[in-house]
C-alpha positions as CSV (number, residue, x, y, z in Angstrom):
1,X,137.5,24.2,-15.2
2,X,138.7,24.3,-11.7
3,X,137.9,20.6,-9.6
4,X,135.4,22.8,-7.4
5,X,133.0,23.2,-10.0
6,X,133.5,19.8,-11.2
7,X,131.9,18.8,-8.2
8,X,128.9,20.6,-8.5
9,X,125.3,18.4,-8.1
10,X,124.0,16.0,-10.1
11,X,121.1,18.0,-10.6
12,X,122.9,21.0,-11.6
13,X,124.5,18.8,-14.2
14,X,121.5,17.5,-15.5
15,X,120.3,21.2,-15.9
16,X,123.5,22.2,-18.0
17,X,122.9,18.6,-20.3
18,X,119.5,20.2,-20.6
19,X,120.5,23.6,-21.5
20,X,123.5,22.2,-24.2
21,X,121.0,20.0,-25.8
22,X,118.3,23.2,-26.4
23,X,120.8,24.8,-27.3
24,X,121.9,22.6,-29.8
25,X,118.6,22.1,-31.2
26,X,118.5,26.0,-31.9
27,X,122.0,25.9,-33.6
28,X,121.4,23.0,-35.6
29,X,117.9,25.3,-36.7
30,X,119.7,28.4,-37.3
31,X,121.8,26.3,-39.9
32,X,119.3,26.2,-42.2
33,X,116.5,24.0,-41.0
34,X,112.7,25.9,-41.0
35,X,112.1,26.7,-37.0
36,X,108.3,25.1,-36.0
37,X,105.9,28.2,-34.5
38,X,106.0,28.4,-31.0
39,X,106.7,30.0,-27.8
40,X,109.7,32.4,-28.5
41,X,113.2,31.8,-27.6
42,X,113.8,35.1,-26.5
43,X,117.0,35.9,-29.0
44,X,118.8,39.5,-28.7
45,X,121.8,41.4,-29.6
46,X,120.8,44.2,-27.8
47,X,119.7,46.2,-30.6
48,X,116.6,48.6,-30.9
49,X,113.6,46.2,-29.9
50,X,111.1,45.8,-33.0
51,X,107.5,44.0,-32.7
52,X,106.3,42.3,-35.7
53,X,102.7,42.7,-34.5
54,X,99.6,41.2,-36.5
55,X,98.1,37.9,-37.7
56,X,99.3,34.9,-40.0
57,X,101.0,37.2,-42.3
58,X,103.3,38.5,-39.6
59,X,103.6,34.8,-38.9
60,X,105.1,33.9,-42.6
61,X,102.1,31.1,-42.9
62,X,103.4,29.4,-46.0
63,X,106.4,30.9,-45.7
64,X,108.1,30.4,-42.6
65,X,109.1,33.8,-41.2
66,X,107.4,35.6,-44.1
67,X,108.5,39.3,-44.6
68,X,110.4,38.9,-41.6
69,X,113.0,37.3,-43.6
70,X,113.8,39.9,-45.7
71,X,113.7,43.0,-43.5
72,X,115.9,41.5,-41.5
73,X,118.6,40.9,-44.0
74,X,117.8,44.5,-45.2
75,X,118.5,45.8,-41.6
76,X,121.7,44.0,-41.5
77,X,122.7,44.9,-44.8
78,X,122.3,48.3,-43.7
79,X,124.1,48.5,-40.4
80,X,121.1,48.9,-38.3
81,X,121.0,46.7,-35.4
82,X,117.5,45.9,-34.1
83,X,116.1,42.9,-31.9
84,X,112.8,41.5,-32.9
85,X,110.7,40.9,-30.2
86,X,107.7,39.2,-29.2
87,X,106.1,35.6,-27.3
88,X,106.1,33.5,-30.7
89,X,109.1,32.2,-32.2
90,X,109.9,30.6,-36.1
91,X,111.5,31.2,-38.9
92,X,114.4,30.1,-40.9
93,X,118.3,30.0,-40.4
94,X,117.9,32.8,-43.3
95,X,116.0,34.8,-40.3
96,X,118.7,36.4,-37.9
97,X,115.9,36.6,-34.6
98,X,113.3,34.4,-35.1
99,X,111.1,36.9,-32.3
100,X,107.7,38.3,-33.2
101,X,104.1,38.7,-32.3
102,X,102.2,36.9,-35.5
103,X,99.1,35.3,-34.7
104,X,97.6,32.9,-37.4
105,X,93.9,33.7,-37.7
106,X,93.4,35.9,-35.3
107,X,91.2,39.1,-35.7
108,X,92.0,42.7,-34.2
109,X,90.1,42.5,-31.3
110,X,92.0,39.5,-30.6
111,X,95.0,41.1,-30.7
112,X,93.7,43.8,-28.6
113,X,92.7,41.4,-25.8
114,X,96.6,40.2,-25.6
115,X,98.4,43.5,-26.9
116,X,99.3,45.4,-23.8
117,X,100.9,42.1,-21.8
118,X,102.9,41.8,-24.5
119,X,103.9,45.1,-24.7
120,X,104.8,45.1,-21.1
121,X,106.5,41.9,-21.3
122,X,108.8,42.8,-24.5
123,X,108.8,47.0,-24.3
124,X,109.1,47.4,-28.0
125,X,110.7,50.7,-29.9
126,X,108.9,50.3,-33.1
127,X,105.4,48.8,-33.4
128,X,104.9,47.0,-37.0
129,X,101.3,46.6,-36.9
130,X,99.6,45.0,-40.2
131,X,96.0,42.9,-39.0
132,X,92.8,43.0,-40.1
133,X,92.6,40.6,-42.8
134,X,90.9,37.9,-40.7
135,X,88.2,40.6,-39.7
136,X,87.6,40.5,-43.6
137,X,87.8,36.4,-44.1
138,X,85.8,35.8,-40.7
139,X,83.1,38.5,-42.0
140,X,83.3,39.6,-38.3
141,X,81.4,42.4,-37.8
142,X,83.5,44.6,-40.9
143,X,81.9,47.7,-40.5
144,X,83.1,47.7,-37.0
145,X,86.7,46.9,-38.2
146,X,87.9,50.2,-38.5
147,X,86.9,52.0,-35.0
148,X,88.2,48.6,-33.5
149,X,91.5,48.9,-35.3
150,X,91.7,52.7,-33.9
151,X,90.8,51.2,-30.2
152,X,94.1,48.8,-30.9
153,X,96.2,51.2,-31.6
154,X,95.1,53.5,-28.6
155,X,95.6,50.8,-26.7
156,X,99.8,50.5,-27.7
157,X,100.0,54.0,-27.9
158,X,99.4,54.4,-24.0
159,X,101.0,51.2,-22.9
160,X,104.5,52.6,-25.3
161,X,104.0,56.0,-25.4
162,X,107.6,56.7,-26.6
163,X,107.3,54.1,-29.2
164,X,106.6,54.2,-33.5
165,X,104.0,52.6,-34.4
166,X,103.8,51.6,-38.1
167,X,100.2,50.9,-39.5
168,X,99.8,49.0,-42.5
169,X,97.1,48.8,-44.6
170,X,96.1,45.2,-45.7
171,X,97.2,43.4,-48.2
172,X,95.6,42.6,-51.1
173,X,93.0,39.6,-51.1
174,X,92.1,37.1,-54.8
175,X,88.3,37.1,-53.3
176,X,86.7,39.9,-55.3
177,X,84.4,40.3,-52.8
178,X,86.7,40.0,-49.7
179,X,88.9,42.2,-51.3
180,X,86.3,45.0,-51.7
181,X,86.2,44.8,-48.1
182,X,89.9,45.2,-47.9
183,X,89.6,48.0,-49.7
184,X,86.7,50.0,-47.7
185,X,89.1,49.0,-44.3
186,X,92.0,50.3,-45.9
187,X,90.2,53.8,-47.1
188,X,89.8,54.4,-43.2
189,X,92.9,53.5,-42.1
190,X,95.2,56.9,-43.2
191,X,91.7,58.9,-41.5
192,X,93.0,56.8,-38.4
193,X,96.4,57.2,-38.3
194,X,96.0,61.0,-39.1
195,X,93.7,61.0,-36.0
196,X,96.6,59.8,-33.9
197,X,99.1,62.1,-35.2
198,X,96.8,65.2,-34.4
199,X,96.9,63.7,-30.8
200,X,100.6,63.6,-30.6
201,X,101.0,60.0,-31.1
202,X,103.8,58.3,-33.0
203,X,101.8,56.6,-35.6
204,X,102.5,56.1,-39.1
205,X,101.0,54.9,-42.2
206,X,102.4,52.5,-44.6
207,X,100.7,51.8,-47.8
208,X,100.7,48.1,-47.7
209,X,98.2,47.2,-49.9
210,X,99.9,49.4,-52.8
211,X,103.1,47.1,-52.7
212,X,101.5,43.9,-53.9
213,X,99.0,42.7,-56.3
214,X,97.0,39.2,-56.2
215,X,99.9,38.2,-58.1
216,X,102.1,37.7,-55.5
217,X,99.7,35.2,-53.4
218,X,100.0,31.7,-52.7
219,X,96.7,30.6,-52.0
220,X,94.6,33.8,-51.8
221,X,95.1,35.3,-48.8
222,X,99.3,34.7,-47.8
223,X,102.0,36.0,-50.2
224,X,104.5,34.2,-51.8
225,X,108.6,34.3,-51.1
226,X,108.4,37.4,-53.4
227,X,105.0,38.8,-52.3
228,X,106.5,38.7,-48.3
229,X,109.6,40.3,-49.5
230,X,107.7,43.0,-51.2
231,X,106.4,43.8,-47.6
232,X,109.7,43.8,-46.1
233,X,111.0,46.0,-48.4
234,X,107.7,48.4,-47.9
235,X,108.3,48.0,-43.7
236,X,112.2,48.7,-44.3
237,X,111.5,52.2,-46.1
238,X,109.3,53.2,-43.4
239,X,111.5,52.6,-41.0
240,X,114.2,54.5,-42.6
241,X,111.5,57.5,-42.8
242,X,111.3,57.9,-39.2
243,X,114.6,58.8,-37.5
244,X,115.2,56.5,-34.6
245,X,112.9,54.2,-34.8
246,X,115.7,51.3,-36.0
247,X,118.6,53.4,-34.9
248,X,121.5,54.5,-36.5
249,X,123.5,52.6,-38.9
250,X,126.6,51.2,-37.7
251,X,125.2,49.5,-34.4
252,X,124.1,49.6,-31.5
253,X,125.2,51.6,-28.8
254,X,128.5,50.9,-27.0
255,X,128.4,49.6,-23.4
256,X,129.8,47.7,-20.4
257,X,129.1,43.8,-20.0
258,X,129.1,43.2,-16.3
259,X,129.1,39.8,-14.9
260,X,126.6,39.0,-12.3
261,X,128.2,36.6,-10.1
262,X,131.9,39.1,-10.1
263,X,130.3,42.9,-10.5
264,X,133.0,43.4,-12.8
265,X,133.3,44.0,-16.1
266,X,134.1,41.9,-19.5
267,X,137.5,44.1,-20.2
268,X,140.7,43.6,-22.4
269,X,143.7,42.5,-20.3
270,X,145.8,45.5,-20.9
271,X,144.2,47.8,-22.6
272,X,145.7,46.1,-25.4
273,X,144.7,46.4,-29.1
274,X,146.7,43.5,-30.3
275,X,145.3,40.3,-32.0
276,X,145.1,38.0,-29.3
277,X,144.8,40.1,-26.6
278,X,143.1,38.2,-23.7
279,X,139.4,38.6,-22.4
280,X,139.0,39.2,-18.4
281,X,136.7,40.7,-15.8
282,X,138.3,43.8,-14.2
283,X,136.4,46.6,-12.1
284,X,134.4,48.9,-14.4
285,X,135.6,51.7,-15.3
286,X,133.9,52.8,-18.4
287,X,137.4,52.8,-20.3
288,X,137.6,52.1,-24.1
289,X,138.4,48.8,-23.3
290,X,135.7,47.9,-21.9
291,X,133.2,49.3,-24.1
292,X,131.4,47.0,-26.2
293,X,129.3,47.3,-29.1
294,X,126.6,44.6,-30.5
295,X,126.1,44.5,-34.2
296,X,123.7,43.3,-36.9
297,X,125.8,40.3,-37.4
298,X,125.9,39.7,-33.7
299,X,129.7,40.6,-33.3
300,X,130.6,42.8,-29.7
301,X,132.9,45.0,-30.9
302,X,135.7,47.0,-29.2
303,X,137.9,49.5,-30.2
304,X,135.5,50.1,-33.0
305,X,137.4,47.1,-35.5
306,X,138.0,44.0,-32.8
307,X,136.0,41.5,-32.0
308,X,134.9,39.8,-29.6
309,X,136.7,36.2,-30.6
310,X,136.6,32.4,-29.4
311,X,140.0,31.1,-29.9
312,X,141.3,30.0,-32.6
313,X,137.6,28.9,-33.6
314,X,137.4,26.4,-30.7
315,X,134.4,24.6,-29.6
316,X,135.8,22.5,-26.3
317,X,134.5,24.0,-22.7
318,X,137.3,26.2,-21.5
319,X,138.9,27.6,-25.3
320,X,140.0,30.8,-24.4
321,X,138.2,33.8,-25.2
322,X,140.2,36.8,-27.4
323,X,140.1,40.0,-29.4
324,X,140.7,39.8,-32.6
325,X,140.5,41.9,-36.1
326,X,136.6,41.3,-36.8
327,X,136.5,38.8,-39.9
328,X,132.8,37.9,-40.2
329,X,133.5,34.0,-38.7
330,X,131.4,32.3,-36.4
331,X,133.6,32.4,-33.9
332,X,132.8,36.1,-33.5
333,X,129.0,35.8,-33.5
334,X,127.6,36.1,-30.2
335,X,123.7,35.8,-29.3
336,X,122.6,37.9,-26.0
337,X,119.8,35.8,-23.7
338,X,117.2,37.0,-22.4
339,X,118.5,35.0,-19.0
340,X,121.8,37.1,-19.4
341,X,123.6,34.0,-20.8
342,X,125.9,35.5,-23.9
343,X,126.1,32.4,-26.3
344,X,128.7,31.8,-29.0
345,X,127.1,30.8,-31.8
346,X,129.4,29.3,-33.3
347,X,130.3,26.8,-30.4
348,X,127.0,26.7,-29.0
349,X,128.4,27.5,-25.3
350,X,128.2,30.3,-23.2
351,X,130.4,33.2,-21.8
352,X,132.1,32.1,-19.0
353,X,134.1,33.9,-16.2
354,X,136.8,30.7,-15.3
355,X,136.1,28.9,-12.3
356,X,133.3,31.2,-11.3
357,X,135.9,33.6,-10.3
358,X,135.7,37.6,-9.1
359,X,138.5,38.6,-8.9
360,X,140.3,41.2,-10.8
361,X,141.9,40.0,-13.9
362,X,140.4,36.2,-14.2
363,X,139.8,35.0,-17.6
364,X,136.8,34.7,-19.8
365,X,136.3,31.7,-21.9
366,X,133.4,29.4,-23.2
367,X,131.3,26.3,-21.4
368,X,128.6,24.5,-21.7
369,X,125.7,26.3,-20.6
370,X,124.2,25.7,-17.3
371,X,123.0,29.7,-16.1
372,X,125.0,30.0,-13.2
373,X,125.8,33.9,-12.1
374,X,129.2,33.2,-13.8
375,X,127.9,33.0,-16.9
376,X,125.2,35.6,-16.3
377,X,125.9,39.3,-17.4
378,X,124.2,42.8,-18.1
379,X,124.5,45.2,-20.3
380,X,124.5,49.3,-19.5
């Protein structure tokens, strides 16, 4: 990096020693180690934007990231890329976005109180809605349960008109008696969903219930490993039902990455199609080398086969950044911000336009994250 912006403040390096080390924390998670509940960390690879909306069984209580896990593994298997979104964050390094809306004991008219910030904030495609089990175990008012579930789901419907929303009925509970409830909430629920269908709504059922037996709880009330992946596999065939609603297979949808602090676009010197072909910013011009396209595995492809590729598998600040055949390495596996920072996963540091240049043809590589404009970009 150029001895200008080796000079930068004190304070500005403090930020970016603060920024590598949460970073680092979030790498080290993804490895493998079980990420704690909490405020989410915003992950994205610009996919079709999913809510996993509901209480602790949306959470993965007992198992961190419950169905979450698995549908998201099924997505990727399939080709689909989507971008779970939501204020809470956990989940295992098994978990590609760790995004979602769960709520540990929290009842529907709960969720309704909170639903349509978040659905402002995060502007979710696809609605995955299963709550009403704490209604049940809270005996709040259960008779009420249904028209208060309907008022919910009025409530998304108007805030994301344009949006799927997938109802589930609840899961199945070991309390005989709680699970008679269950059972009398559920029998409303396809009355309810018909309802807002008739009204041109995009609602849809999914017989939740029906895909696990008592069996497949841990302590009553959350399902096992196997129990949550039952429910992944339930969410995953209705997405597939509904056209659009996760997208096509294949990936998302090719665009331009312009850099904020240039205005010019993340392009391949050259037009070239060769291994090793240089990244740089160059004016946008919409050609096929500058087209990029984010997938399940969080490569940005180009050309349709090259990736997006940190030299040579380098970590230091300043490795060069390439095109390269895509191979699946971690060195191609890039995690889109919600502050427009574009880490590389497998070095834990972020684009970077060199020397926080503009001009035509300068290089792209990686550094240590600090949020400057120069390592800011959007994607259209």
């Amino acid at each position: 990096m150029p001895t200008a912006d080796r000079l930068r403040s004190r304070s500005t390096r403090t930020r970016r020693r603060r920024w590598a080390a949460a970073l680092t924390a979030v790498a080290l998670a993804l490895a493998g180690t079980v990420l704690g509940a909490g405020d989410a960390g915003a992950e994205s690879n610009g996919g079709v934007r999913v809510m996993p909306l509901g209480d602790s069984i949306t959470e993965g209580t007992q198992v961190p990231g419950g169905y979450r896990i698995g549908l998201w593994q099924r997505l990727a298997a399939g080709r689909y890329t989507t971008d779970f979104v939501g204020s809470q964050f956990n989940g295992p390094g098994a978990l590609g976005d760790h995004d979602h809306e769960g709520h540990p004991g929290w009842r529907i008219d709960q969720i309704d109180a909170n639903v349509t910030g978040w659905l402002r904030t995060h502007t979710p495609r696809t609605v995955l809605l299963h709550i009403g089990t704490n209604d049940i175990l809270q005996n709040y008012n259960v008779g009420g349960a249904p028209q208060r579930l309907s008022t919910l789901i009025d409530h998304i419907t108007t805030t994301v008109p344009d949006a799927d929303v997938f109802v589930a009925t609840v899961i199945p509970l070991s309390n005989s008696g709680q699970e008679s409830a269950a059972r009398t909430f559920n029998a409303a629920i396809p009355g309810i969903v018909q309802s807002k269908v008739t009204s041109g709504r995009h609602v849809h059922l999914v017989d939740m219930h029906g895909r696990l037996t008592t069996s497949d709880l841990i302590d009553g009330v959350h399902p096992t490993a196997g129990g949550y992946d039952r429910m992944a596999a339930a969410w995953y065939d209705a997405l597939r039902s509904v056209p659009g609603s996760i997208g096509q297979p294949g990936g998302g949808t090719p665009g331009v990455i312009k850099g904020v602090g240039s205005g010019r676009c993340l392009d391949v010197a050259g037009a070239s199609q060769t291994n090793g072909a240089q990244a740089q910013i160059w004016d946008c011009n919409g050609q096929a080398n500058q087209q990029w396209t984010p997938t399940a595995a969080g490569e940005l492809r180009v050309y349709g086969t090259k990736c997006l590729d940190v030299y040579n598998r380098g970590t230091a600040d300043g490795t060069g950044v390439i095109v390269w055949d895509c191979n699946g390495q971690d060195n191609q596996r890039w995690r889109l911000n919600a502050d427009g920072t574009i880490t590389a996963v497998g070095a834990n540091k972020c684009l970077d336009v060199s020397g926080a240049g503009t001009a035509n043809g300068v290089k792209v590589q990686i550094w240590s994250c600090g949020g400057a404009a120069n390592q800011r970009w959007t994607r259209t």
